[in-house]
C-alpha positions as CSV (number, residue, x, y, z in Angstrom):
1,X,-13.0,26.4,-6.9
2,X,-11.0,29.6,-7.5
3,X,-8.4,31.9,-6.4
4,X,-9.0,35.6,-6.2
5,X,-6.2,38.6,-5.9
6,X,-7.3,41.0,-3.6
7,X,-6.2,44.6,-3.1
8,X,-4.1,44.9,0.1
9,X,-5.4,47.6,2.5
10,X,-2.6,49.8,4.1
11,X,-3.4,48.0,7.5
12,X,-4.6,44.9,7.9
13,X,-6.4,42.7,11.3
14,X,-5.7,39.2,10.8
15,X,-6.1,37.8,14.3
16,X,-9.5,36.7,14.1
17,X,-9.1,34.2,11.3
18,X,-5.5,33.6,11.4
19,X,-4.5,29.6,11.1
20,X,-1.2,28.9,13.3
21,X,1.2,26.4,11.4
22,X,4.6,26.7,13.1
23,X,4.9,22.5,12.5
24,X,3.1,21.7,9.7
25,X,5.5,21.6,6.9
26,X,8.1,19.6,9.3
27,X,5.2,17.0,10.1
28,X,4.4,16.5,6.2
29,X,7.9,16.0,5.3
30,X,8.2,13.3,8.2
31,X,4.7,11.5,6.7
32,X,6.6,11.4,3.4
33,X,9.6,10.3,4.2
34,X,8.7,7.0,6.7
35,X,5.1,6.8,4.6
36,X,5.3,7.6,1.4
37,X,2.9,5.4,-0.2
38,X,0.5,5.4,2.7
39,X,-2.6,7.1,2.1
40,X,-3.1,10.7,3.3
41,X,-6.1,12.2,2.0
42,X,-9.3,10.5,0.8
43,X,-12.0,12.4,-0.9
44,X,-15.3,11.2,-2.9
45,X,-15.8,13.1,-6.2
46,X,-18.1,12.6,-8.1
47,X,-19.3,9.2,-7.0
48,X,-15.8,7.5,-6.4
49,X,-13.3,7.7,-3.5
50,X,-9.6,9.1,-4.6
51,X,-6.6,8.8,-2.7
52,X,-3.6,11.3,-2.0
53,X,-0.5,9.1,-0.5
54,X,1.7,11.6,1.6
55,X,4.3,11.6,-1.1
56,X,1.6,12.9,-3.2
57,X,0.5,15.7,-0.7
58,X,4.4,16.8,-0.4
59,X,4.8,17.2,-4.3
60,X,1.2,18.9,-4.6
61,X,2.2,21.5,-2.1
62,X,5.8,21.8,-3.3
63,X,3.8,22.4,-7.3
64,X,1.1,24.8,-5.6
65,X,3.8,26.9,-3.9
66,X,5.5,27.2,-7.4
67,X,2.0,28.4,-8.7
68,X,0.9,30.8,-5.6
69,X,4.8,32.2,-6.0
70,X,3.8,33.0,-9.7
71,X,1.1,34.7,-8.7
72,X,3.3,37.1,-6.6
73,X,2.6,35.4,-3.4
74,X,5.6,35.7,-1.3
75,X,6.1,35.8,3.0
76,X,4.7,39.0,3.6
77,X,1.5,37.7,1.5
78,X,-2.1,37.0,3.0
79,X,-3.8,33.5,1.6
80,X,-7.8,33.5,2.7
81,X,-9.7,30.2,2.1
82,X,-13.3,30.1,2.3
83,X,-15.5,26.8,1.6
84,X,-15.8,23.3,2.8
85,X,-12.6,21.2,3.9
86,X,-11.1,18.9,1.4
87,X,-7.9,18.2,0.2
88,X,-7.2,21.6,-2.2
89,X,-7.9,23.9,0.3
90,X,-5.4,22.0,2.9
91,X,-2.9,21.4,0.2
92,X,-3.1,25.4,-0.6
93,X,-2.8,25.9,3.0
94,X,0.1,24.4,3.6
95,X,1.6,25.9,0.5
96,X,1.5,28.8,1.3
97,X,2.7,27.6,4.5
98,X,5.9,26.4,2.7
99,X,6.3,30.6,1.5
100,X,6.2,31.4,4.6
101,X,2.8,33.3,4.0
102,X,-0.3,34.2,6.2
103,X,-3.2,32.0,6.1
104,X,-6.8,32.8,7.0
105,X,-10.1,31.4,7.1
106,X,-13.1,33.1,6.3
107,X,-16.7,32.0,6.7
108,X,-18.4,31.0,3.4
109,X,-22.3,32.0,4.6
110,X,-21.4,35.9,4.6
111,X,-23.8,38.5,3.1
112,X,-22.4,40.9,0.6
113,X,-22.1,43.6,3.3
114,X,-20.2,41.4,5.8
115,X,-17.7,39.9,3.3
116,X,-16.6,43.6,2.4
117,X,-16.4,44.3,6.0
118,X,-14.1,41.0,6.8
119,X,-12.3,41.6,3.6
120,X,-11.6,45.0,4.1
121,X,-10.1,44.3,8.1
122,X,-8.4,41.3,7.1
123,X,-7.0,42.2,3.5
124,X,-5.9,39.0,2.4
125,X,-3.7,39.3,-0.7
126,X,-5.0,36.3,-2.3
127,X,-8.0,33.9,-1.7
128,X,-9.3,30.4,-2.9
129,X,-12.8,30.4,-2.7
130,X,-15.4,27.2,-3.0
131,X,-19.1,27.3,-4.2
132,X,-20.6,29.4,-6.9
133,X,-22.8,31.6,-5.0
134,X,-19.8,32.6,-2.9
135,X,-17.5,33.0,-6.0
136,X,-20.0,35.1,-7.3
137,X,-20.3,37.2,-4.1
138,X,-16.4,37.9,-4.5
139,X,-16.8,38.6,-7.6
140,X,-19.3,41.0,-6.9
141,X,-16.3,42.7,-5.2
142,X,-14.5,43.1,-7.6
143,X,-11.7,40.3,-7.7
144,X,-10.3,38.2,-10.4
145,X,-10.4,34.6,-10.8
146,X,-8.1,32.1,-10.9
147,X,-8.0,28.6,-11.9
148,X,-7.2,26.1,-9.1
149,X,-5.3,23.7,-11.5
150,X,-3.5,26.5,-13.3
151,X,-1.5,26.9,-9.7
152,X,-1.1,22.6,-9.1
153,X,0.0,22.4,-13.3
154,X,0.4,19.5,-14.9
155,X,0.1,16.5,-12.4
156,X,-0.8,12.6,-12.3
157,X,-4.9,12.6,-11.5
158,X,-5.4,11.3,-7.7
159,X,-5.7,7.4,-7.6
160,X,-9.2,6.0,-7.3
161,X,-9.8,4.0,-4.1
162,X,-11.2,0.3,-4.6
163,X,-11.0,-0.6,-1.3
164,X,-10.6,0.6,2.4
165,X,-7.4,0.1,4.4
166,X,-8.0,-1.4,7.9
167,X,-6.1,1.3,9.6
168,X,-7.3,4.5,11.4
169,X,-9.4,6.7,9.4
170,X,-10.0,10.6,10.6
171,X,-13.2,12.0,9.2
172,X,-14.4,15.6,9.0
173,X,-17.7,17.2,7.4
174,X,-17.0,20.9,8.3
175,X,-15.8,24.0,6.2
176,X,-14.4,27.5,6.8
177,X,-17.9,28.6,9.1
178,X,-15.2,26.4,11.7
179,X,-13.4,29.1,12.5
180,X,-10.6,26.9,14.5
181,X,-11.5,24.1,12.2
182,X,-8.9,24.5,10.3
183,X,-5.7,24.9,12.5
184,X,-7.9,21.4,14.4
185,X,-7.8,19.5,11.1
186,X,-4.0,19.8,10.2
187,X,-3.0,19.7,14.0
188,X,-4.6,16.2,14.4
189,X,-4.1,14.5,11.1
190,X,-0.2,16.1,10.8
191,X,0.4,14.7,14.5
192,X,-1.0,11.0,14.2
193,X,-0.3,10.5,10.5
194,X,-3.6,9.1,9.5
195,X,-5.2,9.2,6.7
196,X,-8.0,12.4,6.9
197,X,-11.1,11.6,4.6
198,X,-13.9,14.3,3.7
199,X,-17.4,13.4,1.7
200,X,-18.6,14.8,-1.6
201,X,-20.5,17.3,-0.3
202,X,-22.5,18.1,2.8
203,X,-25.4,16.9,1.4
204,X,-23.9,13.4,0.7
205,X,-21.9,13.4,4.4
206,X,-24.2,11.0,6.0
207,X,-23.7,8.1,3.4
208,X,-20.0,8.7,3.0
209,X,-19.3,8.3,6.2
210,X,-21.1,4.8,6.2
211,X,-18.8,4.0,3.6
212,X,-15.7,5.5,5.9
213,X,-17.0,4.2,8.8
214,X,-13.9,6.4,10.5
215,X,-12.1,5.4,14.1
216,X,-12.1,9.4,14.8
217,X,-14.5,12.5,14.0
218,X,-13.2,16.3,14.0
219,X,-16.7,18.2,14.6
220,X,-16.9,21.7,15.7
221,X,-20.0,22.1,18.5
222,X,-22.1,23.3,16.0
223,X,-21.8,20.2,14.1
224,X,-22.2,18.0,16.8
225,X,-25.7,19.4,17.4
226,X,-26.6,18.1,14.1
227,X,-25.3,15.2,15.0
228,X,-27.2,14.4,17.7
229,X,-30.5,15.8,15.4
230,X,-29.5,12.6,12.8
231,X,-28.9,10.8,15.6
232,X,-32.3,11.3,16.9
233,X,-34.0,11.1,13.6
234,X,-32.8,7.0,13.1
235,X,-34.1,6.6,16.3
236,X,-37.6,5.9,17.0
237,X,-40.2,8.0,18.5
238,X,-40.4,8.9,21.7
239,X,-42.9,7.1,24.1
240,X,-42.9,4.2,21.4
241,X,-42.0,0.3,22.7
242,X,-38.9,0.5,20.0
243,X,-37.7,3.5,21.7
244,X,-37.9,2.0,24.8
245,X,-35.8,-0.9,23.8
246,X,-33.2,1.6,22.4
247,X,-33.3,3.2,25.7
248,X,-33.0,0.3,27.3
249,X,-30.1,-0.8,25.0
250,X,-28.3,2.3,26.2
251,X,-29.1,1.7,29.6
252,X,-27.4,-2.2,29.9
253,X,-24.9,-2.5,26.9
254,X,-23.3,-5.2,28.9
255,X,-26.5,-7.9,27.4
256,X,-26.2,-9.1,24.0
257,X,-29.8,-7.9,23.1
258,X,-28.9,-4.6,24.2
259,X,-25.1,-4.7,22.0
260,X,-26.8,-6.2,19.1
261,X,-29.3,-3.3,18.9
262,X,-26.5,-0.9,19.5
263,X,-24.8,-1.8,17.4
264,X,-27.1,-1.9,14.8
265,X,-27.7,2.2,15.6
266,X,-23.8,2.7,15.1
267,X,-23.9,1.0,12.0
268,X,-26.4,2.9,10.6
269,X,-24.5,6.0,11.4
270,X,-20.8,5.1,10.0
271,X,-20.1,4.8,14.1
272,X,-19.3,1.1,13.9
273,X,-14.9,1.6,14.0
274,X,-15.6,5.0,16.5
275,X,-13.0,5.4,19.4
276,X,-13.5,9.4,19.6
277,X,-14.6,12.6,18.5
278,X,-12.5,15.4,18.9
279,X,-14.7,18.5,20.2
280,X,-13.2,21.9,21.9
281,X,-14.4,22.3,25.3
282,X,-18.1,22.7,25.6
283,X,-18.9,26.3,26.5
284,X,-21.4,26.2,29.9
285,X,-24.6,27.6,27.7
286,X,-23.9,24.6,25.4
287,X,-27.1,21.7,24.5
288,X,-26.8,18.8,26.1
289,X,-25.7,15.7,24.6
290,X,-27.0,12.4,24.0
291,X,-26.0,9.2,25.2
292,X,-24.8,7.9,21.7
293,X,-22.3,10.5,21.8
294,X,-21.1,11.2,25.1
295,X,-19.4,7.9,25.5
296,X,-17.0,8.4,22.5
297,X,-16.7,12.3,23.1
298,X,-13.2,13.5,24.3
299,X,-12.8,17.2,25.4
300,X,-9.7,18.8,24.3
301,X,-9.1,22.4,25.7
C-alpha cells in the first residue's frame, strides 16, 4: 500500500471520480464522542480479525492529516485512491477530508494506456495505491512512493478481535472498480454508526463473511451478480430431487422443512443475521435476480 505524488496538470476533470463528503468529518466526531470505545472498523489481516473503535478512527485521521499535510497536501490538493476497501484507504479519505482536500477514486484494473489517460484528466496531486501490479503500473508512470505508515507515525497496533459483538455488522467486499462505492460506504456506515467490516482479501471474502455473518451488505450490481453465481454454485443442480426441495423450500418458507433447509443455505453463505443489502437502483438491462436475494434486497435511488 503506497502513496504516490503526482504532477498536477494546468487543468484538471475531476467529476467523474469525485467522492462527496460535506458530512463526514461531523458524523465521525459524533461516533467518537457518544461511542468511543465501540468498534468502528473490523478488518482480517493476516488470519486474525482487528478492531478500530471510533476513537481510534478520529485520532488515525487526525495523525494521517498531519502526515498528508507534510507531504504538501493542503485544500486546493487532489487525493486519488485506488484498490480494495478497507480501513486505510477510508481513514485517508477522510483525512484528507479533514484538509479540506479533493478525493477521488480511480479503478484498480486499468491498462497502462488508460491509467495515463485518467491520470492525466483527473490530475490528482497525490494518490494511495493497493496491490503490487498496480503500484508497479504507477510506477511505470513515473511517481514516487510513499510509505503508508510514514503518514499514520507512530501509533498503538489495532486490537485483535477474539470475539464478535452481537450488534449490527455492515459488510462490504468491493474496491475502487465501485465507482460510487466509496461515497456508499462512508454515507451508510457514518449515518447508522455501525461497525463496517471488510475480508482479507477477495479471495478469502466468502469465508470471512461466514465468520461476519453481517445484518447488512453494501454490493455494487456488479457484485451482486457474483453473488447470485456463489449463490447458485452451493446450490444443487438443476433438474436434481435436492434442487427441487430447495426450490420448494423457497416456494413455502412458512413449513419447518422448508426454514430448516433455508436456513441451512444462509448459513452457508454468512446470510444467517441478513436484514438488507444495499444496491443502487437496478438499471432496466440489468440480470435478474434470484430468489435468495430478492427478499433481502432494498433499492436505494
Amino acid at each position: 500500500m503506497s502513496v504516490h505524488e503526482l504532477k498536477r496538470p494546468p487543468l484538471a476533470d475531476t467529476a467523474e471520480w469525485r467522492v462527496e463528503l460535506p458530512k463526514a468529518l461531523e458524523q465521525l466526531r459524533h461516533w467518537a464522542q457518544i461511542s468511543p470505545l465501540q468498534a468502528a472498523l473490523r478488518h482480517k489481516r493476516h488470519g486474525q480479525w482487528f478492531v478500530w473503535r471510533w476513537i481510534d478512527v478520529l485520532r488515525d485521521v487526525e495523525r494521517l492529516a498531519d502526515g498528508l499535510r507534510q507531504q504538501g497536501f493542503t485544500e486546493d490538493s487532489r487525493l486519488a485512491l485506488s484498490g480494495a476497501f478497507e480501513p486505510d484507504l477510508l481513514l485517508l479519505a477522510l483525512a484528507a477530508q479533514h484538509i479540506g482536500g479533493q478525493v477521488l477514486t480511480l479503478p484498480d484494473n486499468l491498462d497502462p494506456e488508460s491509467l495515463h489517460k485518467i491520470l492525466w484528466r483527473s490530475g490528482p496531486t497525490h494518490a494511495f495505491v493497493q496491490g503490487r501490479q498496480t503500484q508497479q503500473l504507477w510506477l511505470n508512470q513515473g511517481q514516487s512512493l510513499l510509505n503508508f505508515n510514514d503518514l499514520l507515525g507512530p501509533v498503538e497496533t489495532p486490537q485483535r478481535l477474539n470475539r464478535w459483538s452481537k450488534g449490527s455488522q455492515l459488510w462490504s467486499e468491493e474496491g475502487t472498480q465501485w465507482q460510487a462505492g466509496l461515497t456508499v460506504l462512508l454515507e451508510q456506515w457514518l449515518t447508522c454508526g455501525h461497525s463496517l467490516a471488510f475480508p482479507e482479501s477477495p479471495g478469502s471474502a466468502s469465508r470471512d463473511r461466514r465468520e461476519v455473518a453481517p445484518s447488512g451488505l453494501l454490493l455494487s450490481a456488479e457484485r451482486l451478480q457474483l453473488l447470485a453465481a456463489e449463490i447458485e454454485s452451493r446450490l444443487a443442480p438443476h433438474g436434481t430431487w435436492r434442487r427441487r426441495l430447495c426450490d420448494w423450500a423457497i416456494a413455502h418458507p412458512e413449513k419447518g422443512l422448508q426454514r430448516l433447509i433455508k436456513n441451512r443455505v444462509r448459513r452457508l453463505l454468512g446470510f444467517h443475521n441478513l436484514h438488507f443489502i444495499w444496491q443502487a437502483t437496478r438499471s432496466p438491462d440489468a440480470q435478474p435476480q434470484p430468489t435468495w436475494l430478492t427478499e433481502f434486497k432494498r433499492d436505494i435511488a
